[in-house]
C-alpha positions as CSV (number, residue, x, y, z in Angstrom):
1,X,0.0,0.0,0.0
2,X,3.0,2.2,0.7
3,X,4.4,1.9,-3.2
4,X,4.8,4.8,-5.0
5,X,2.3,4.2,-7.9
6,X,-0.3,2.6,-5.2
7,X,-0.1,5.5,-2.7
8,X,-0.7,8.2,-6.0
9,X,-3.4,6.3,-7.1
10,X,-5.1,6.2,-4.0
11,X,-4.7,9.9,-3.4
12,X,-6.1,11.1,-6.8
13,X,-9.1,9.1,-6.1
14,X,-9.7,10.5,-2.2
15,X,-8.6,14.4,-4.1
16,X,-11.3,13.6,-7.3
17,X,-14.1,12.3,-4.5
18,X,-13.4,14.9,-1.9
19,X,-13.5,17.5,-4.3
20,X,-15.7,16.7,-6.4
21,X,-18.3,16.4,-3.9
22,X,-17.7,19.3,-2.2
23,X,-17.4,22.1,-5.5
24,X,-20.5,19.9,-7.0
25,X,-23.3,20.5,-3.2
26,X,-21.2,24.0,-3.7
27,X,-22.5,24.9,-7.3
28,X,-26.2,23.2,-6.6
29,X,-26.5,25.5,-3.4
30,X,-25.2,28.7,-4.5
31,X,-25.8,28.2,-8.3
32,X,-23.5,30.2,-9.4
33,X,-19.8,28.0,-10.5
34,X,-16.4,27.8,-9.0
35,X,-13.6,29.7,-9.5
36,X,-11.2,27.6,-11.7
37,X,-8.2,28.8,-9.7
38,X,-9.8,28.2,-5.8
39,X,-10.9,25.1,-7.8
40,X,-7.1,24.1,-8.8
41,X,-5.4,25.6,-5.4
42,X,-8.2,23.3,-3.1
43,X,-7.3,19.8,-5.7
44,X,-3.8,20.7,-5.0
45,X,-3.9,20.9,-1.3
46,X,-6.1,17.8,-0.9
47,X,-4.0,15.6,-3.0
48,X,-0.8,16.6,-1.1
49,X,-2.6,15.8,1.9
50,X,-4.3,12.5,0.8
51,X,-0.6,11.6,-0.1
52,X,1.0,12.0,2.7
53,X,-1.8,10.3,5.0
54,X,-1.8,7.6,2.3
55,X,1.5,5.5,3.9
56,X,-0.9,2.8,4.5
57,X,-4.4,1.1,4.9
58,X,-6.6,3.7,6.9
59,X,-9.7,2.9,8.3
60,X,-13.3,4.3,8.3
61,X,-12.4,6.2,11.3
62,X,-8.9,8.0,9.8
63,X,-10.8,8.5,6.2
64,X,-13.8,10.4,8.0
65,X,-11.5,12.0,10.4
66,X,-9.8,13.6,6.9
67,X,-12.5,13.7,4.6
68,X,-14.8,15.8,6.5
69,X,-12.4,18.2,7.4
70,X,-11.3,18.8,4.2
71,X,-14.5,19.1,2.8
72,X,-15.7,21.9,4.9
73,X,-12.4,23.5,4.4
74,X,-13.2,23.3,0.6
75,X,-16.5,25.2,0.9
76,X,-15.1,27.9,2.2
77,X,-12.8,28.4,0.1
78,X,-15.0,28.5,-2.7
79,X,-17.5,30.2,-1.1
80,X,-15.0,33.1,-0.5
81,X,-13.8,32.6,-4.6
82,X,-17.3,32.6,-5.3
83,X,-17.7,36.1,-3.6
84,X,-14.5,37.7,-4.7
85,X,-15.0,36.7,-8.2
86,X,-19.4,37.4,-8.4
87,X,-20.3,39.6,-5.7
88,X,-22.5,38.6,-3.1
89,X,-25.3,39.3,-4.8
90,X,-23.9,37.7,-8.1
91,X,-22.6,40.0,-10.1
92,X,-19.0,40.6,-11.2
93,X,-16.5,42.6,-8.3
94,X,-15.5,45.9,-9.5
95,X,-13.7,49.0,-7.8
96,X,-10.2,48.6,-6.1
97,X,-10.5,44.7,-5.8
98,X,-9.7,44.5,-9.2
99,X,-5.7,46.2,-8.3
100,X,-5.0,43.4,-5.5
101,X,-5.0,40.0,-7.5
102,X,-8.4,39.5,-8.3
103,X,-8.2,39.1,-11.8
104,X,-5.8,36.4,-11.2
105,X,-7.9,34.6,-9.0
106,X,-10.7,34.8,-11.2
107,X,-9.1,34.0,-14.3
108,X,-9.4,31.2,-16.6
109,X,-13.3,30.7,-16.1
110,X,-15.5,29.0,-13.8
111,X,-15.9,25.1,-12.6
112,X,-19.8,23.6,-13.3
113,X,-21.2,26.4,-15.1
114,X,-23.4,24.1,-16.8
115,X,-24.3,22.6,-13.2
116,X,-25.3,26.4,-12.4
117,X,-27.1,27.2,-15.4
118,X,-29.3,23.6,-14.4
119,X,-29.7,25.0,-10.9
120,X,-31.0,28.4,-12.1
121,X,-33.2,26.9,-14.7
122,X,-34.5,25.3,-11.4
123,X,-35.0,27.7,-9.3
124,X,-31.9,27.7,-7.5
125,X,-30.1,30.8,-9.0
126,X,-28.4,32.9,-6.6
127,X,-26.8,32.1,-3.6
128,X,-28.7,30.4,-0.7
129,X,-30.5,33.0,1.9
130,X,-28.5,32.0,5.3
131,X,-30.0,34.9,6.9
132,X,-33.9,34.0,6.3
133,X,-33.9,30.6,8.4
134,X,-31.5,30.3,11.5
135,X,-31.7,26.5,11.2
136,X,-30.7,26.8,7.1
137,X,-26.6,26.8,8.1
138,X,-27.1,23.8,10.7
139,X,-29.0,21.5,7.5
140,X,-26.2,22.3,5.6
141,X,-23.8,21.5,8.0
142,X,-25.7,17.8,8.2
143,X,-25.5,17.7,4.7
144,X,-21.6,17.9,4.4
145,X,-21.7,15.9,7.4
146,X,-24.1,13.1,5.9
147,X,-22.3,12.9,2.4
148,X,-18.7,12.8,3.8
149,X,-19.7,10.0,6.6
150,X,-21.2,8.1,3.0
151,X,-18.1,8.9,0.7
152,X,-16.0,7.5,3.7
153,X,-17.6,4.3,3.9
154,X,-17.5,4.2,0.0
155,X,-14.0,4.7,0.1
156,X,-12.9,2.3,3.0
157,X,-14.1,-0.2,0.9
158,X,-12.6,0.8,-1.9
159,X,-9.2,0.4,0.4
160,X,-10.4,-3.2,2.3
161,X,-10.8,-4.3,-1.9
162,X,-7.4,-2.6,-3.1
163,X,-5.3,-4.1,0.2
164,X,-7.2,-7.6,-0.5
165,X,-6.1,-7.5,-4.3
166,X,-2.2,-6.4,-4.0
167,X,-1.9,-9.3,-1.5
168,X,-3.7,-12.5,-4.0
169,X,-1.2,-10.4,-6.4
170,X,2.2,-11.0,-3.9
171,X,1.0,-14.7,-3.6
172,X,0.3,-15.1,-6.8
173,X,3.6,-13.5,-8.1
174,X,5.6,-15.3,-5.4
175,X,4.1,-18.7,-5.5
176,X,6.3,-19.7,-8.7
177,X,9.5,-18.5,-6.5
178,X,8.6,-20.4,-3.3
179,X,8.1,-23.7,-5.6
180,X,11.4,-23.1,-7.1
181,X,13.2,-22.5,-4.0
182,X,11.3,-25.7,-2.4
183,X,12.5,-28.0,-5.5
184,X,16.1,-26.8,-5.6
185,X,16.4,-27.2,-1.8
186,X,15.2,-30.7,-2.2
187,X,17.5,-31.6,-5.0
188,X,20.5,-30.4,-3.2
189,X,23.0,-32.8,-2.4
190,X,23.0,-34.1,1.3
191,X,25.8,-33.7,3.3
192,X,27.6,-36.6,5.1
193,X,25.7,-38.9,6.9
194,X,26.8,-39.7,10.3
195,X,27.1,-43.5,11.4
196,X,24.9,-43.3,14.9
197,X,27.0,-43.6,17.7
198,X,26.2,-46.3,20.0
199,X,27.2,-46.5,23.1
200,X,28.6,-49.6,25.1
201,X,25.9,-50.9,27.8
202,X,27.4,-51.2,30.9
203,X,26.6,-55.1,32.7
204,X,27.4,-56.6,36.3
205,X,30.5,-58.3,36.2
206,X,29.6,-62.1,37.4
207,X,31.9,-64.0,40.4
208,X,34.1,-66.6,38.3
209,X,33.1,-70.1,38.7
210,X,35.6,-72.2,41.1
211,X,35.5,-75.1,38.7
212,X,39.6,-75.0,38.7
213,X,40.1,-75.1,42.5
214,X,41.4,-77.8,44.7
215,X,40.1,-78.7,47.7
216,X,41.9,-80.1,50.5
217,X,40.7,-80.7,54.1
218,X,43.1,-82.4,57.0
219,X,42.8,-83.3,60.4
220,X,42.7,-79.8,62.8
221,X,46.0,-78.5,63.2
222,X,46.0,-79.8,67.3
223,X,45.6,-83.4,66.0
224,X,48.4,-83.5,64.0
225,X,51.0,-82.2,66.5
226,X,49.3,-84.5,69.3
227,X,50.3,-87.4,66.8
């Protein structure tokens, strides 16, 4: 999971989900699109961070913990692009804005205009009137809240299946190595073959038999000086 190509992968697809989710609610809500540059800046901060995070197989908890964040973090972001570049009340920013970098930050167009133009053919055009319902912010809070808690769950399984797959690949790639290894370890020559070594078993050493001795028995010794 830690390979190069494996941990880029993985990080473009958290970047393209995170992202996408979060400029897409952002465009439906506010119909109005995203800066292209807030657009490119928030990619490129959520695919660094995805990378580095990405080291190895997270959990539902660590995906949540990261997506969520994020996500929020993105909204703002274009939220604040959205204002710079359209006004708050959706027109285009003019007056001294224009001398402090705005033009580079709205430059290069918008991202989901057509996604806009669907949400104003709706109904939707404009941004969304916080002010009018005190519970409105809290809503969309859950929302963010619901579809990031969703796209985690999506995406732990996406890791549980990747982690699954890279390690029937290693045994897969592998087996032929560990046959080969097995057969040329059998069909090595064997070394020298030590004769067992058996030791002597100690026995009880038996009285020799007095089948060579003599016996002689005289008179008492008294007898034979009395005579």
């Amino acid at each position: 999971m830690a390979a190069a190509g494996i941990r880029t992968a993985r990080a473009a697809v958290f970047t393209a989900l995170c992202v996408t989710l979060s400029a897409g609610a952002h465009v439906l809500l506010s119909g109005a699109p995203v800066p292209l540059t807030a657009f490119a800046a928030i990619a490129a901060g959520v695919f660094l961070l995805a990378f580095a995070f990405a080291d190895r197989e997270r959990g539902f908890a660590g995906i949540a913990a990261l997506l969520i964040p994020l996500e929020l973090a993105a909204d703002t972001v274009f939220t604040t692009g959205q204002h710079a570049c359209y006004g708050q009340a959706g027109g285009p920013v003019t007056g001294p804005l224009r001398s402090v970098g705005v033009d580079l930050l709205c430059g290069g167009g918008g991202v989901g205009t057509p996604l806009a133009r669907m949400a104003a053919q709706g109904g939707g055009a404009g941004p969304v009137p916080l002010g009018a319902d005190p519970a409105v912010p809290w809503l969309l809070l859950a929302a963010h809240l619901g579809v990031g808690l969703l796209a985690a769950v999506w995406l732990r399984r996406g890791e549980a299946a990747v982690a699954r797959l890279l390690r029937a690949a290693a045994a897969t790639a592998f087996r032929p190595l560990r046959i080969a290894f097995a057969v040329c370890r059998t069909a090595a020559p064997a070394g020298p073959v030590r004769a067992p070594r058996f030791r002597p078993v100690r026995t009880e050493r038996s009285l020799p038999l007095l089948t060579h001795s003599v016996h002689r028995r005289g008179p008492p010794s008294w007898a034979a000086s009395a005579a």
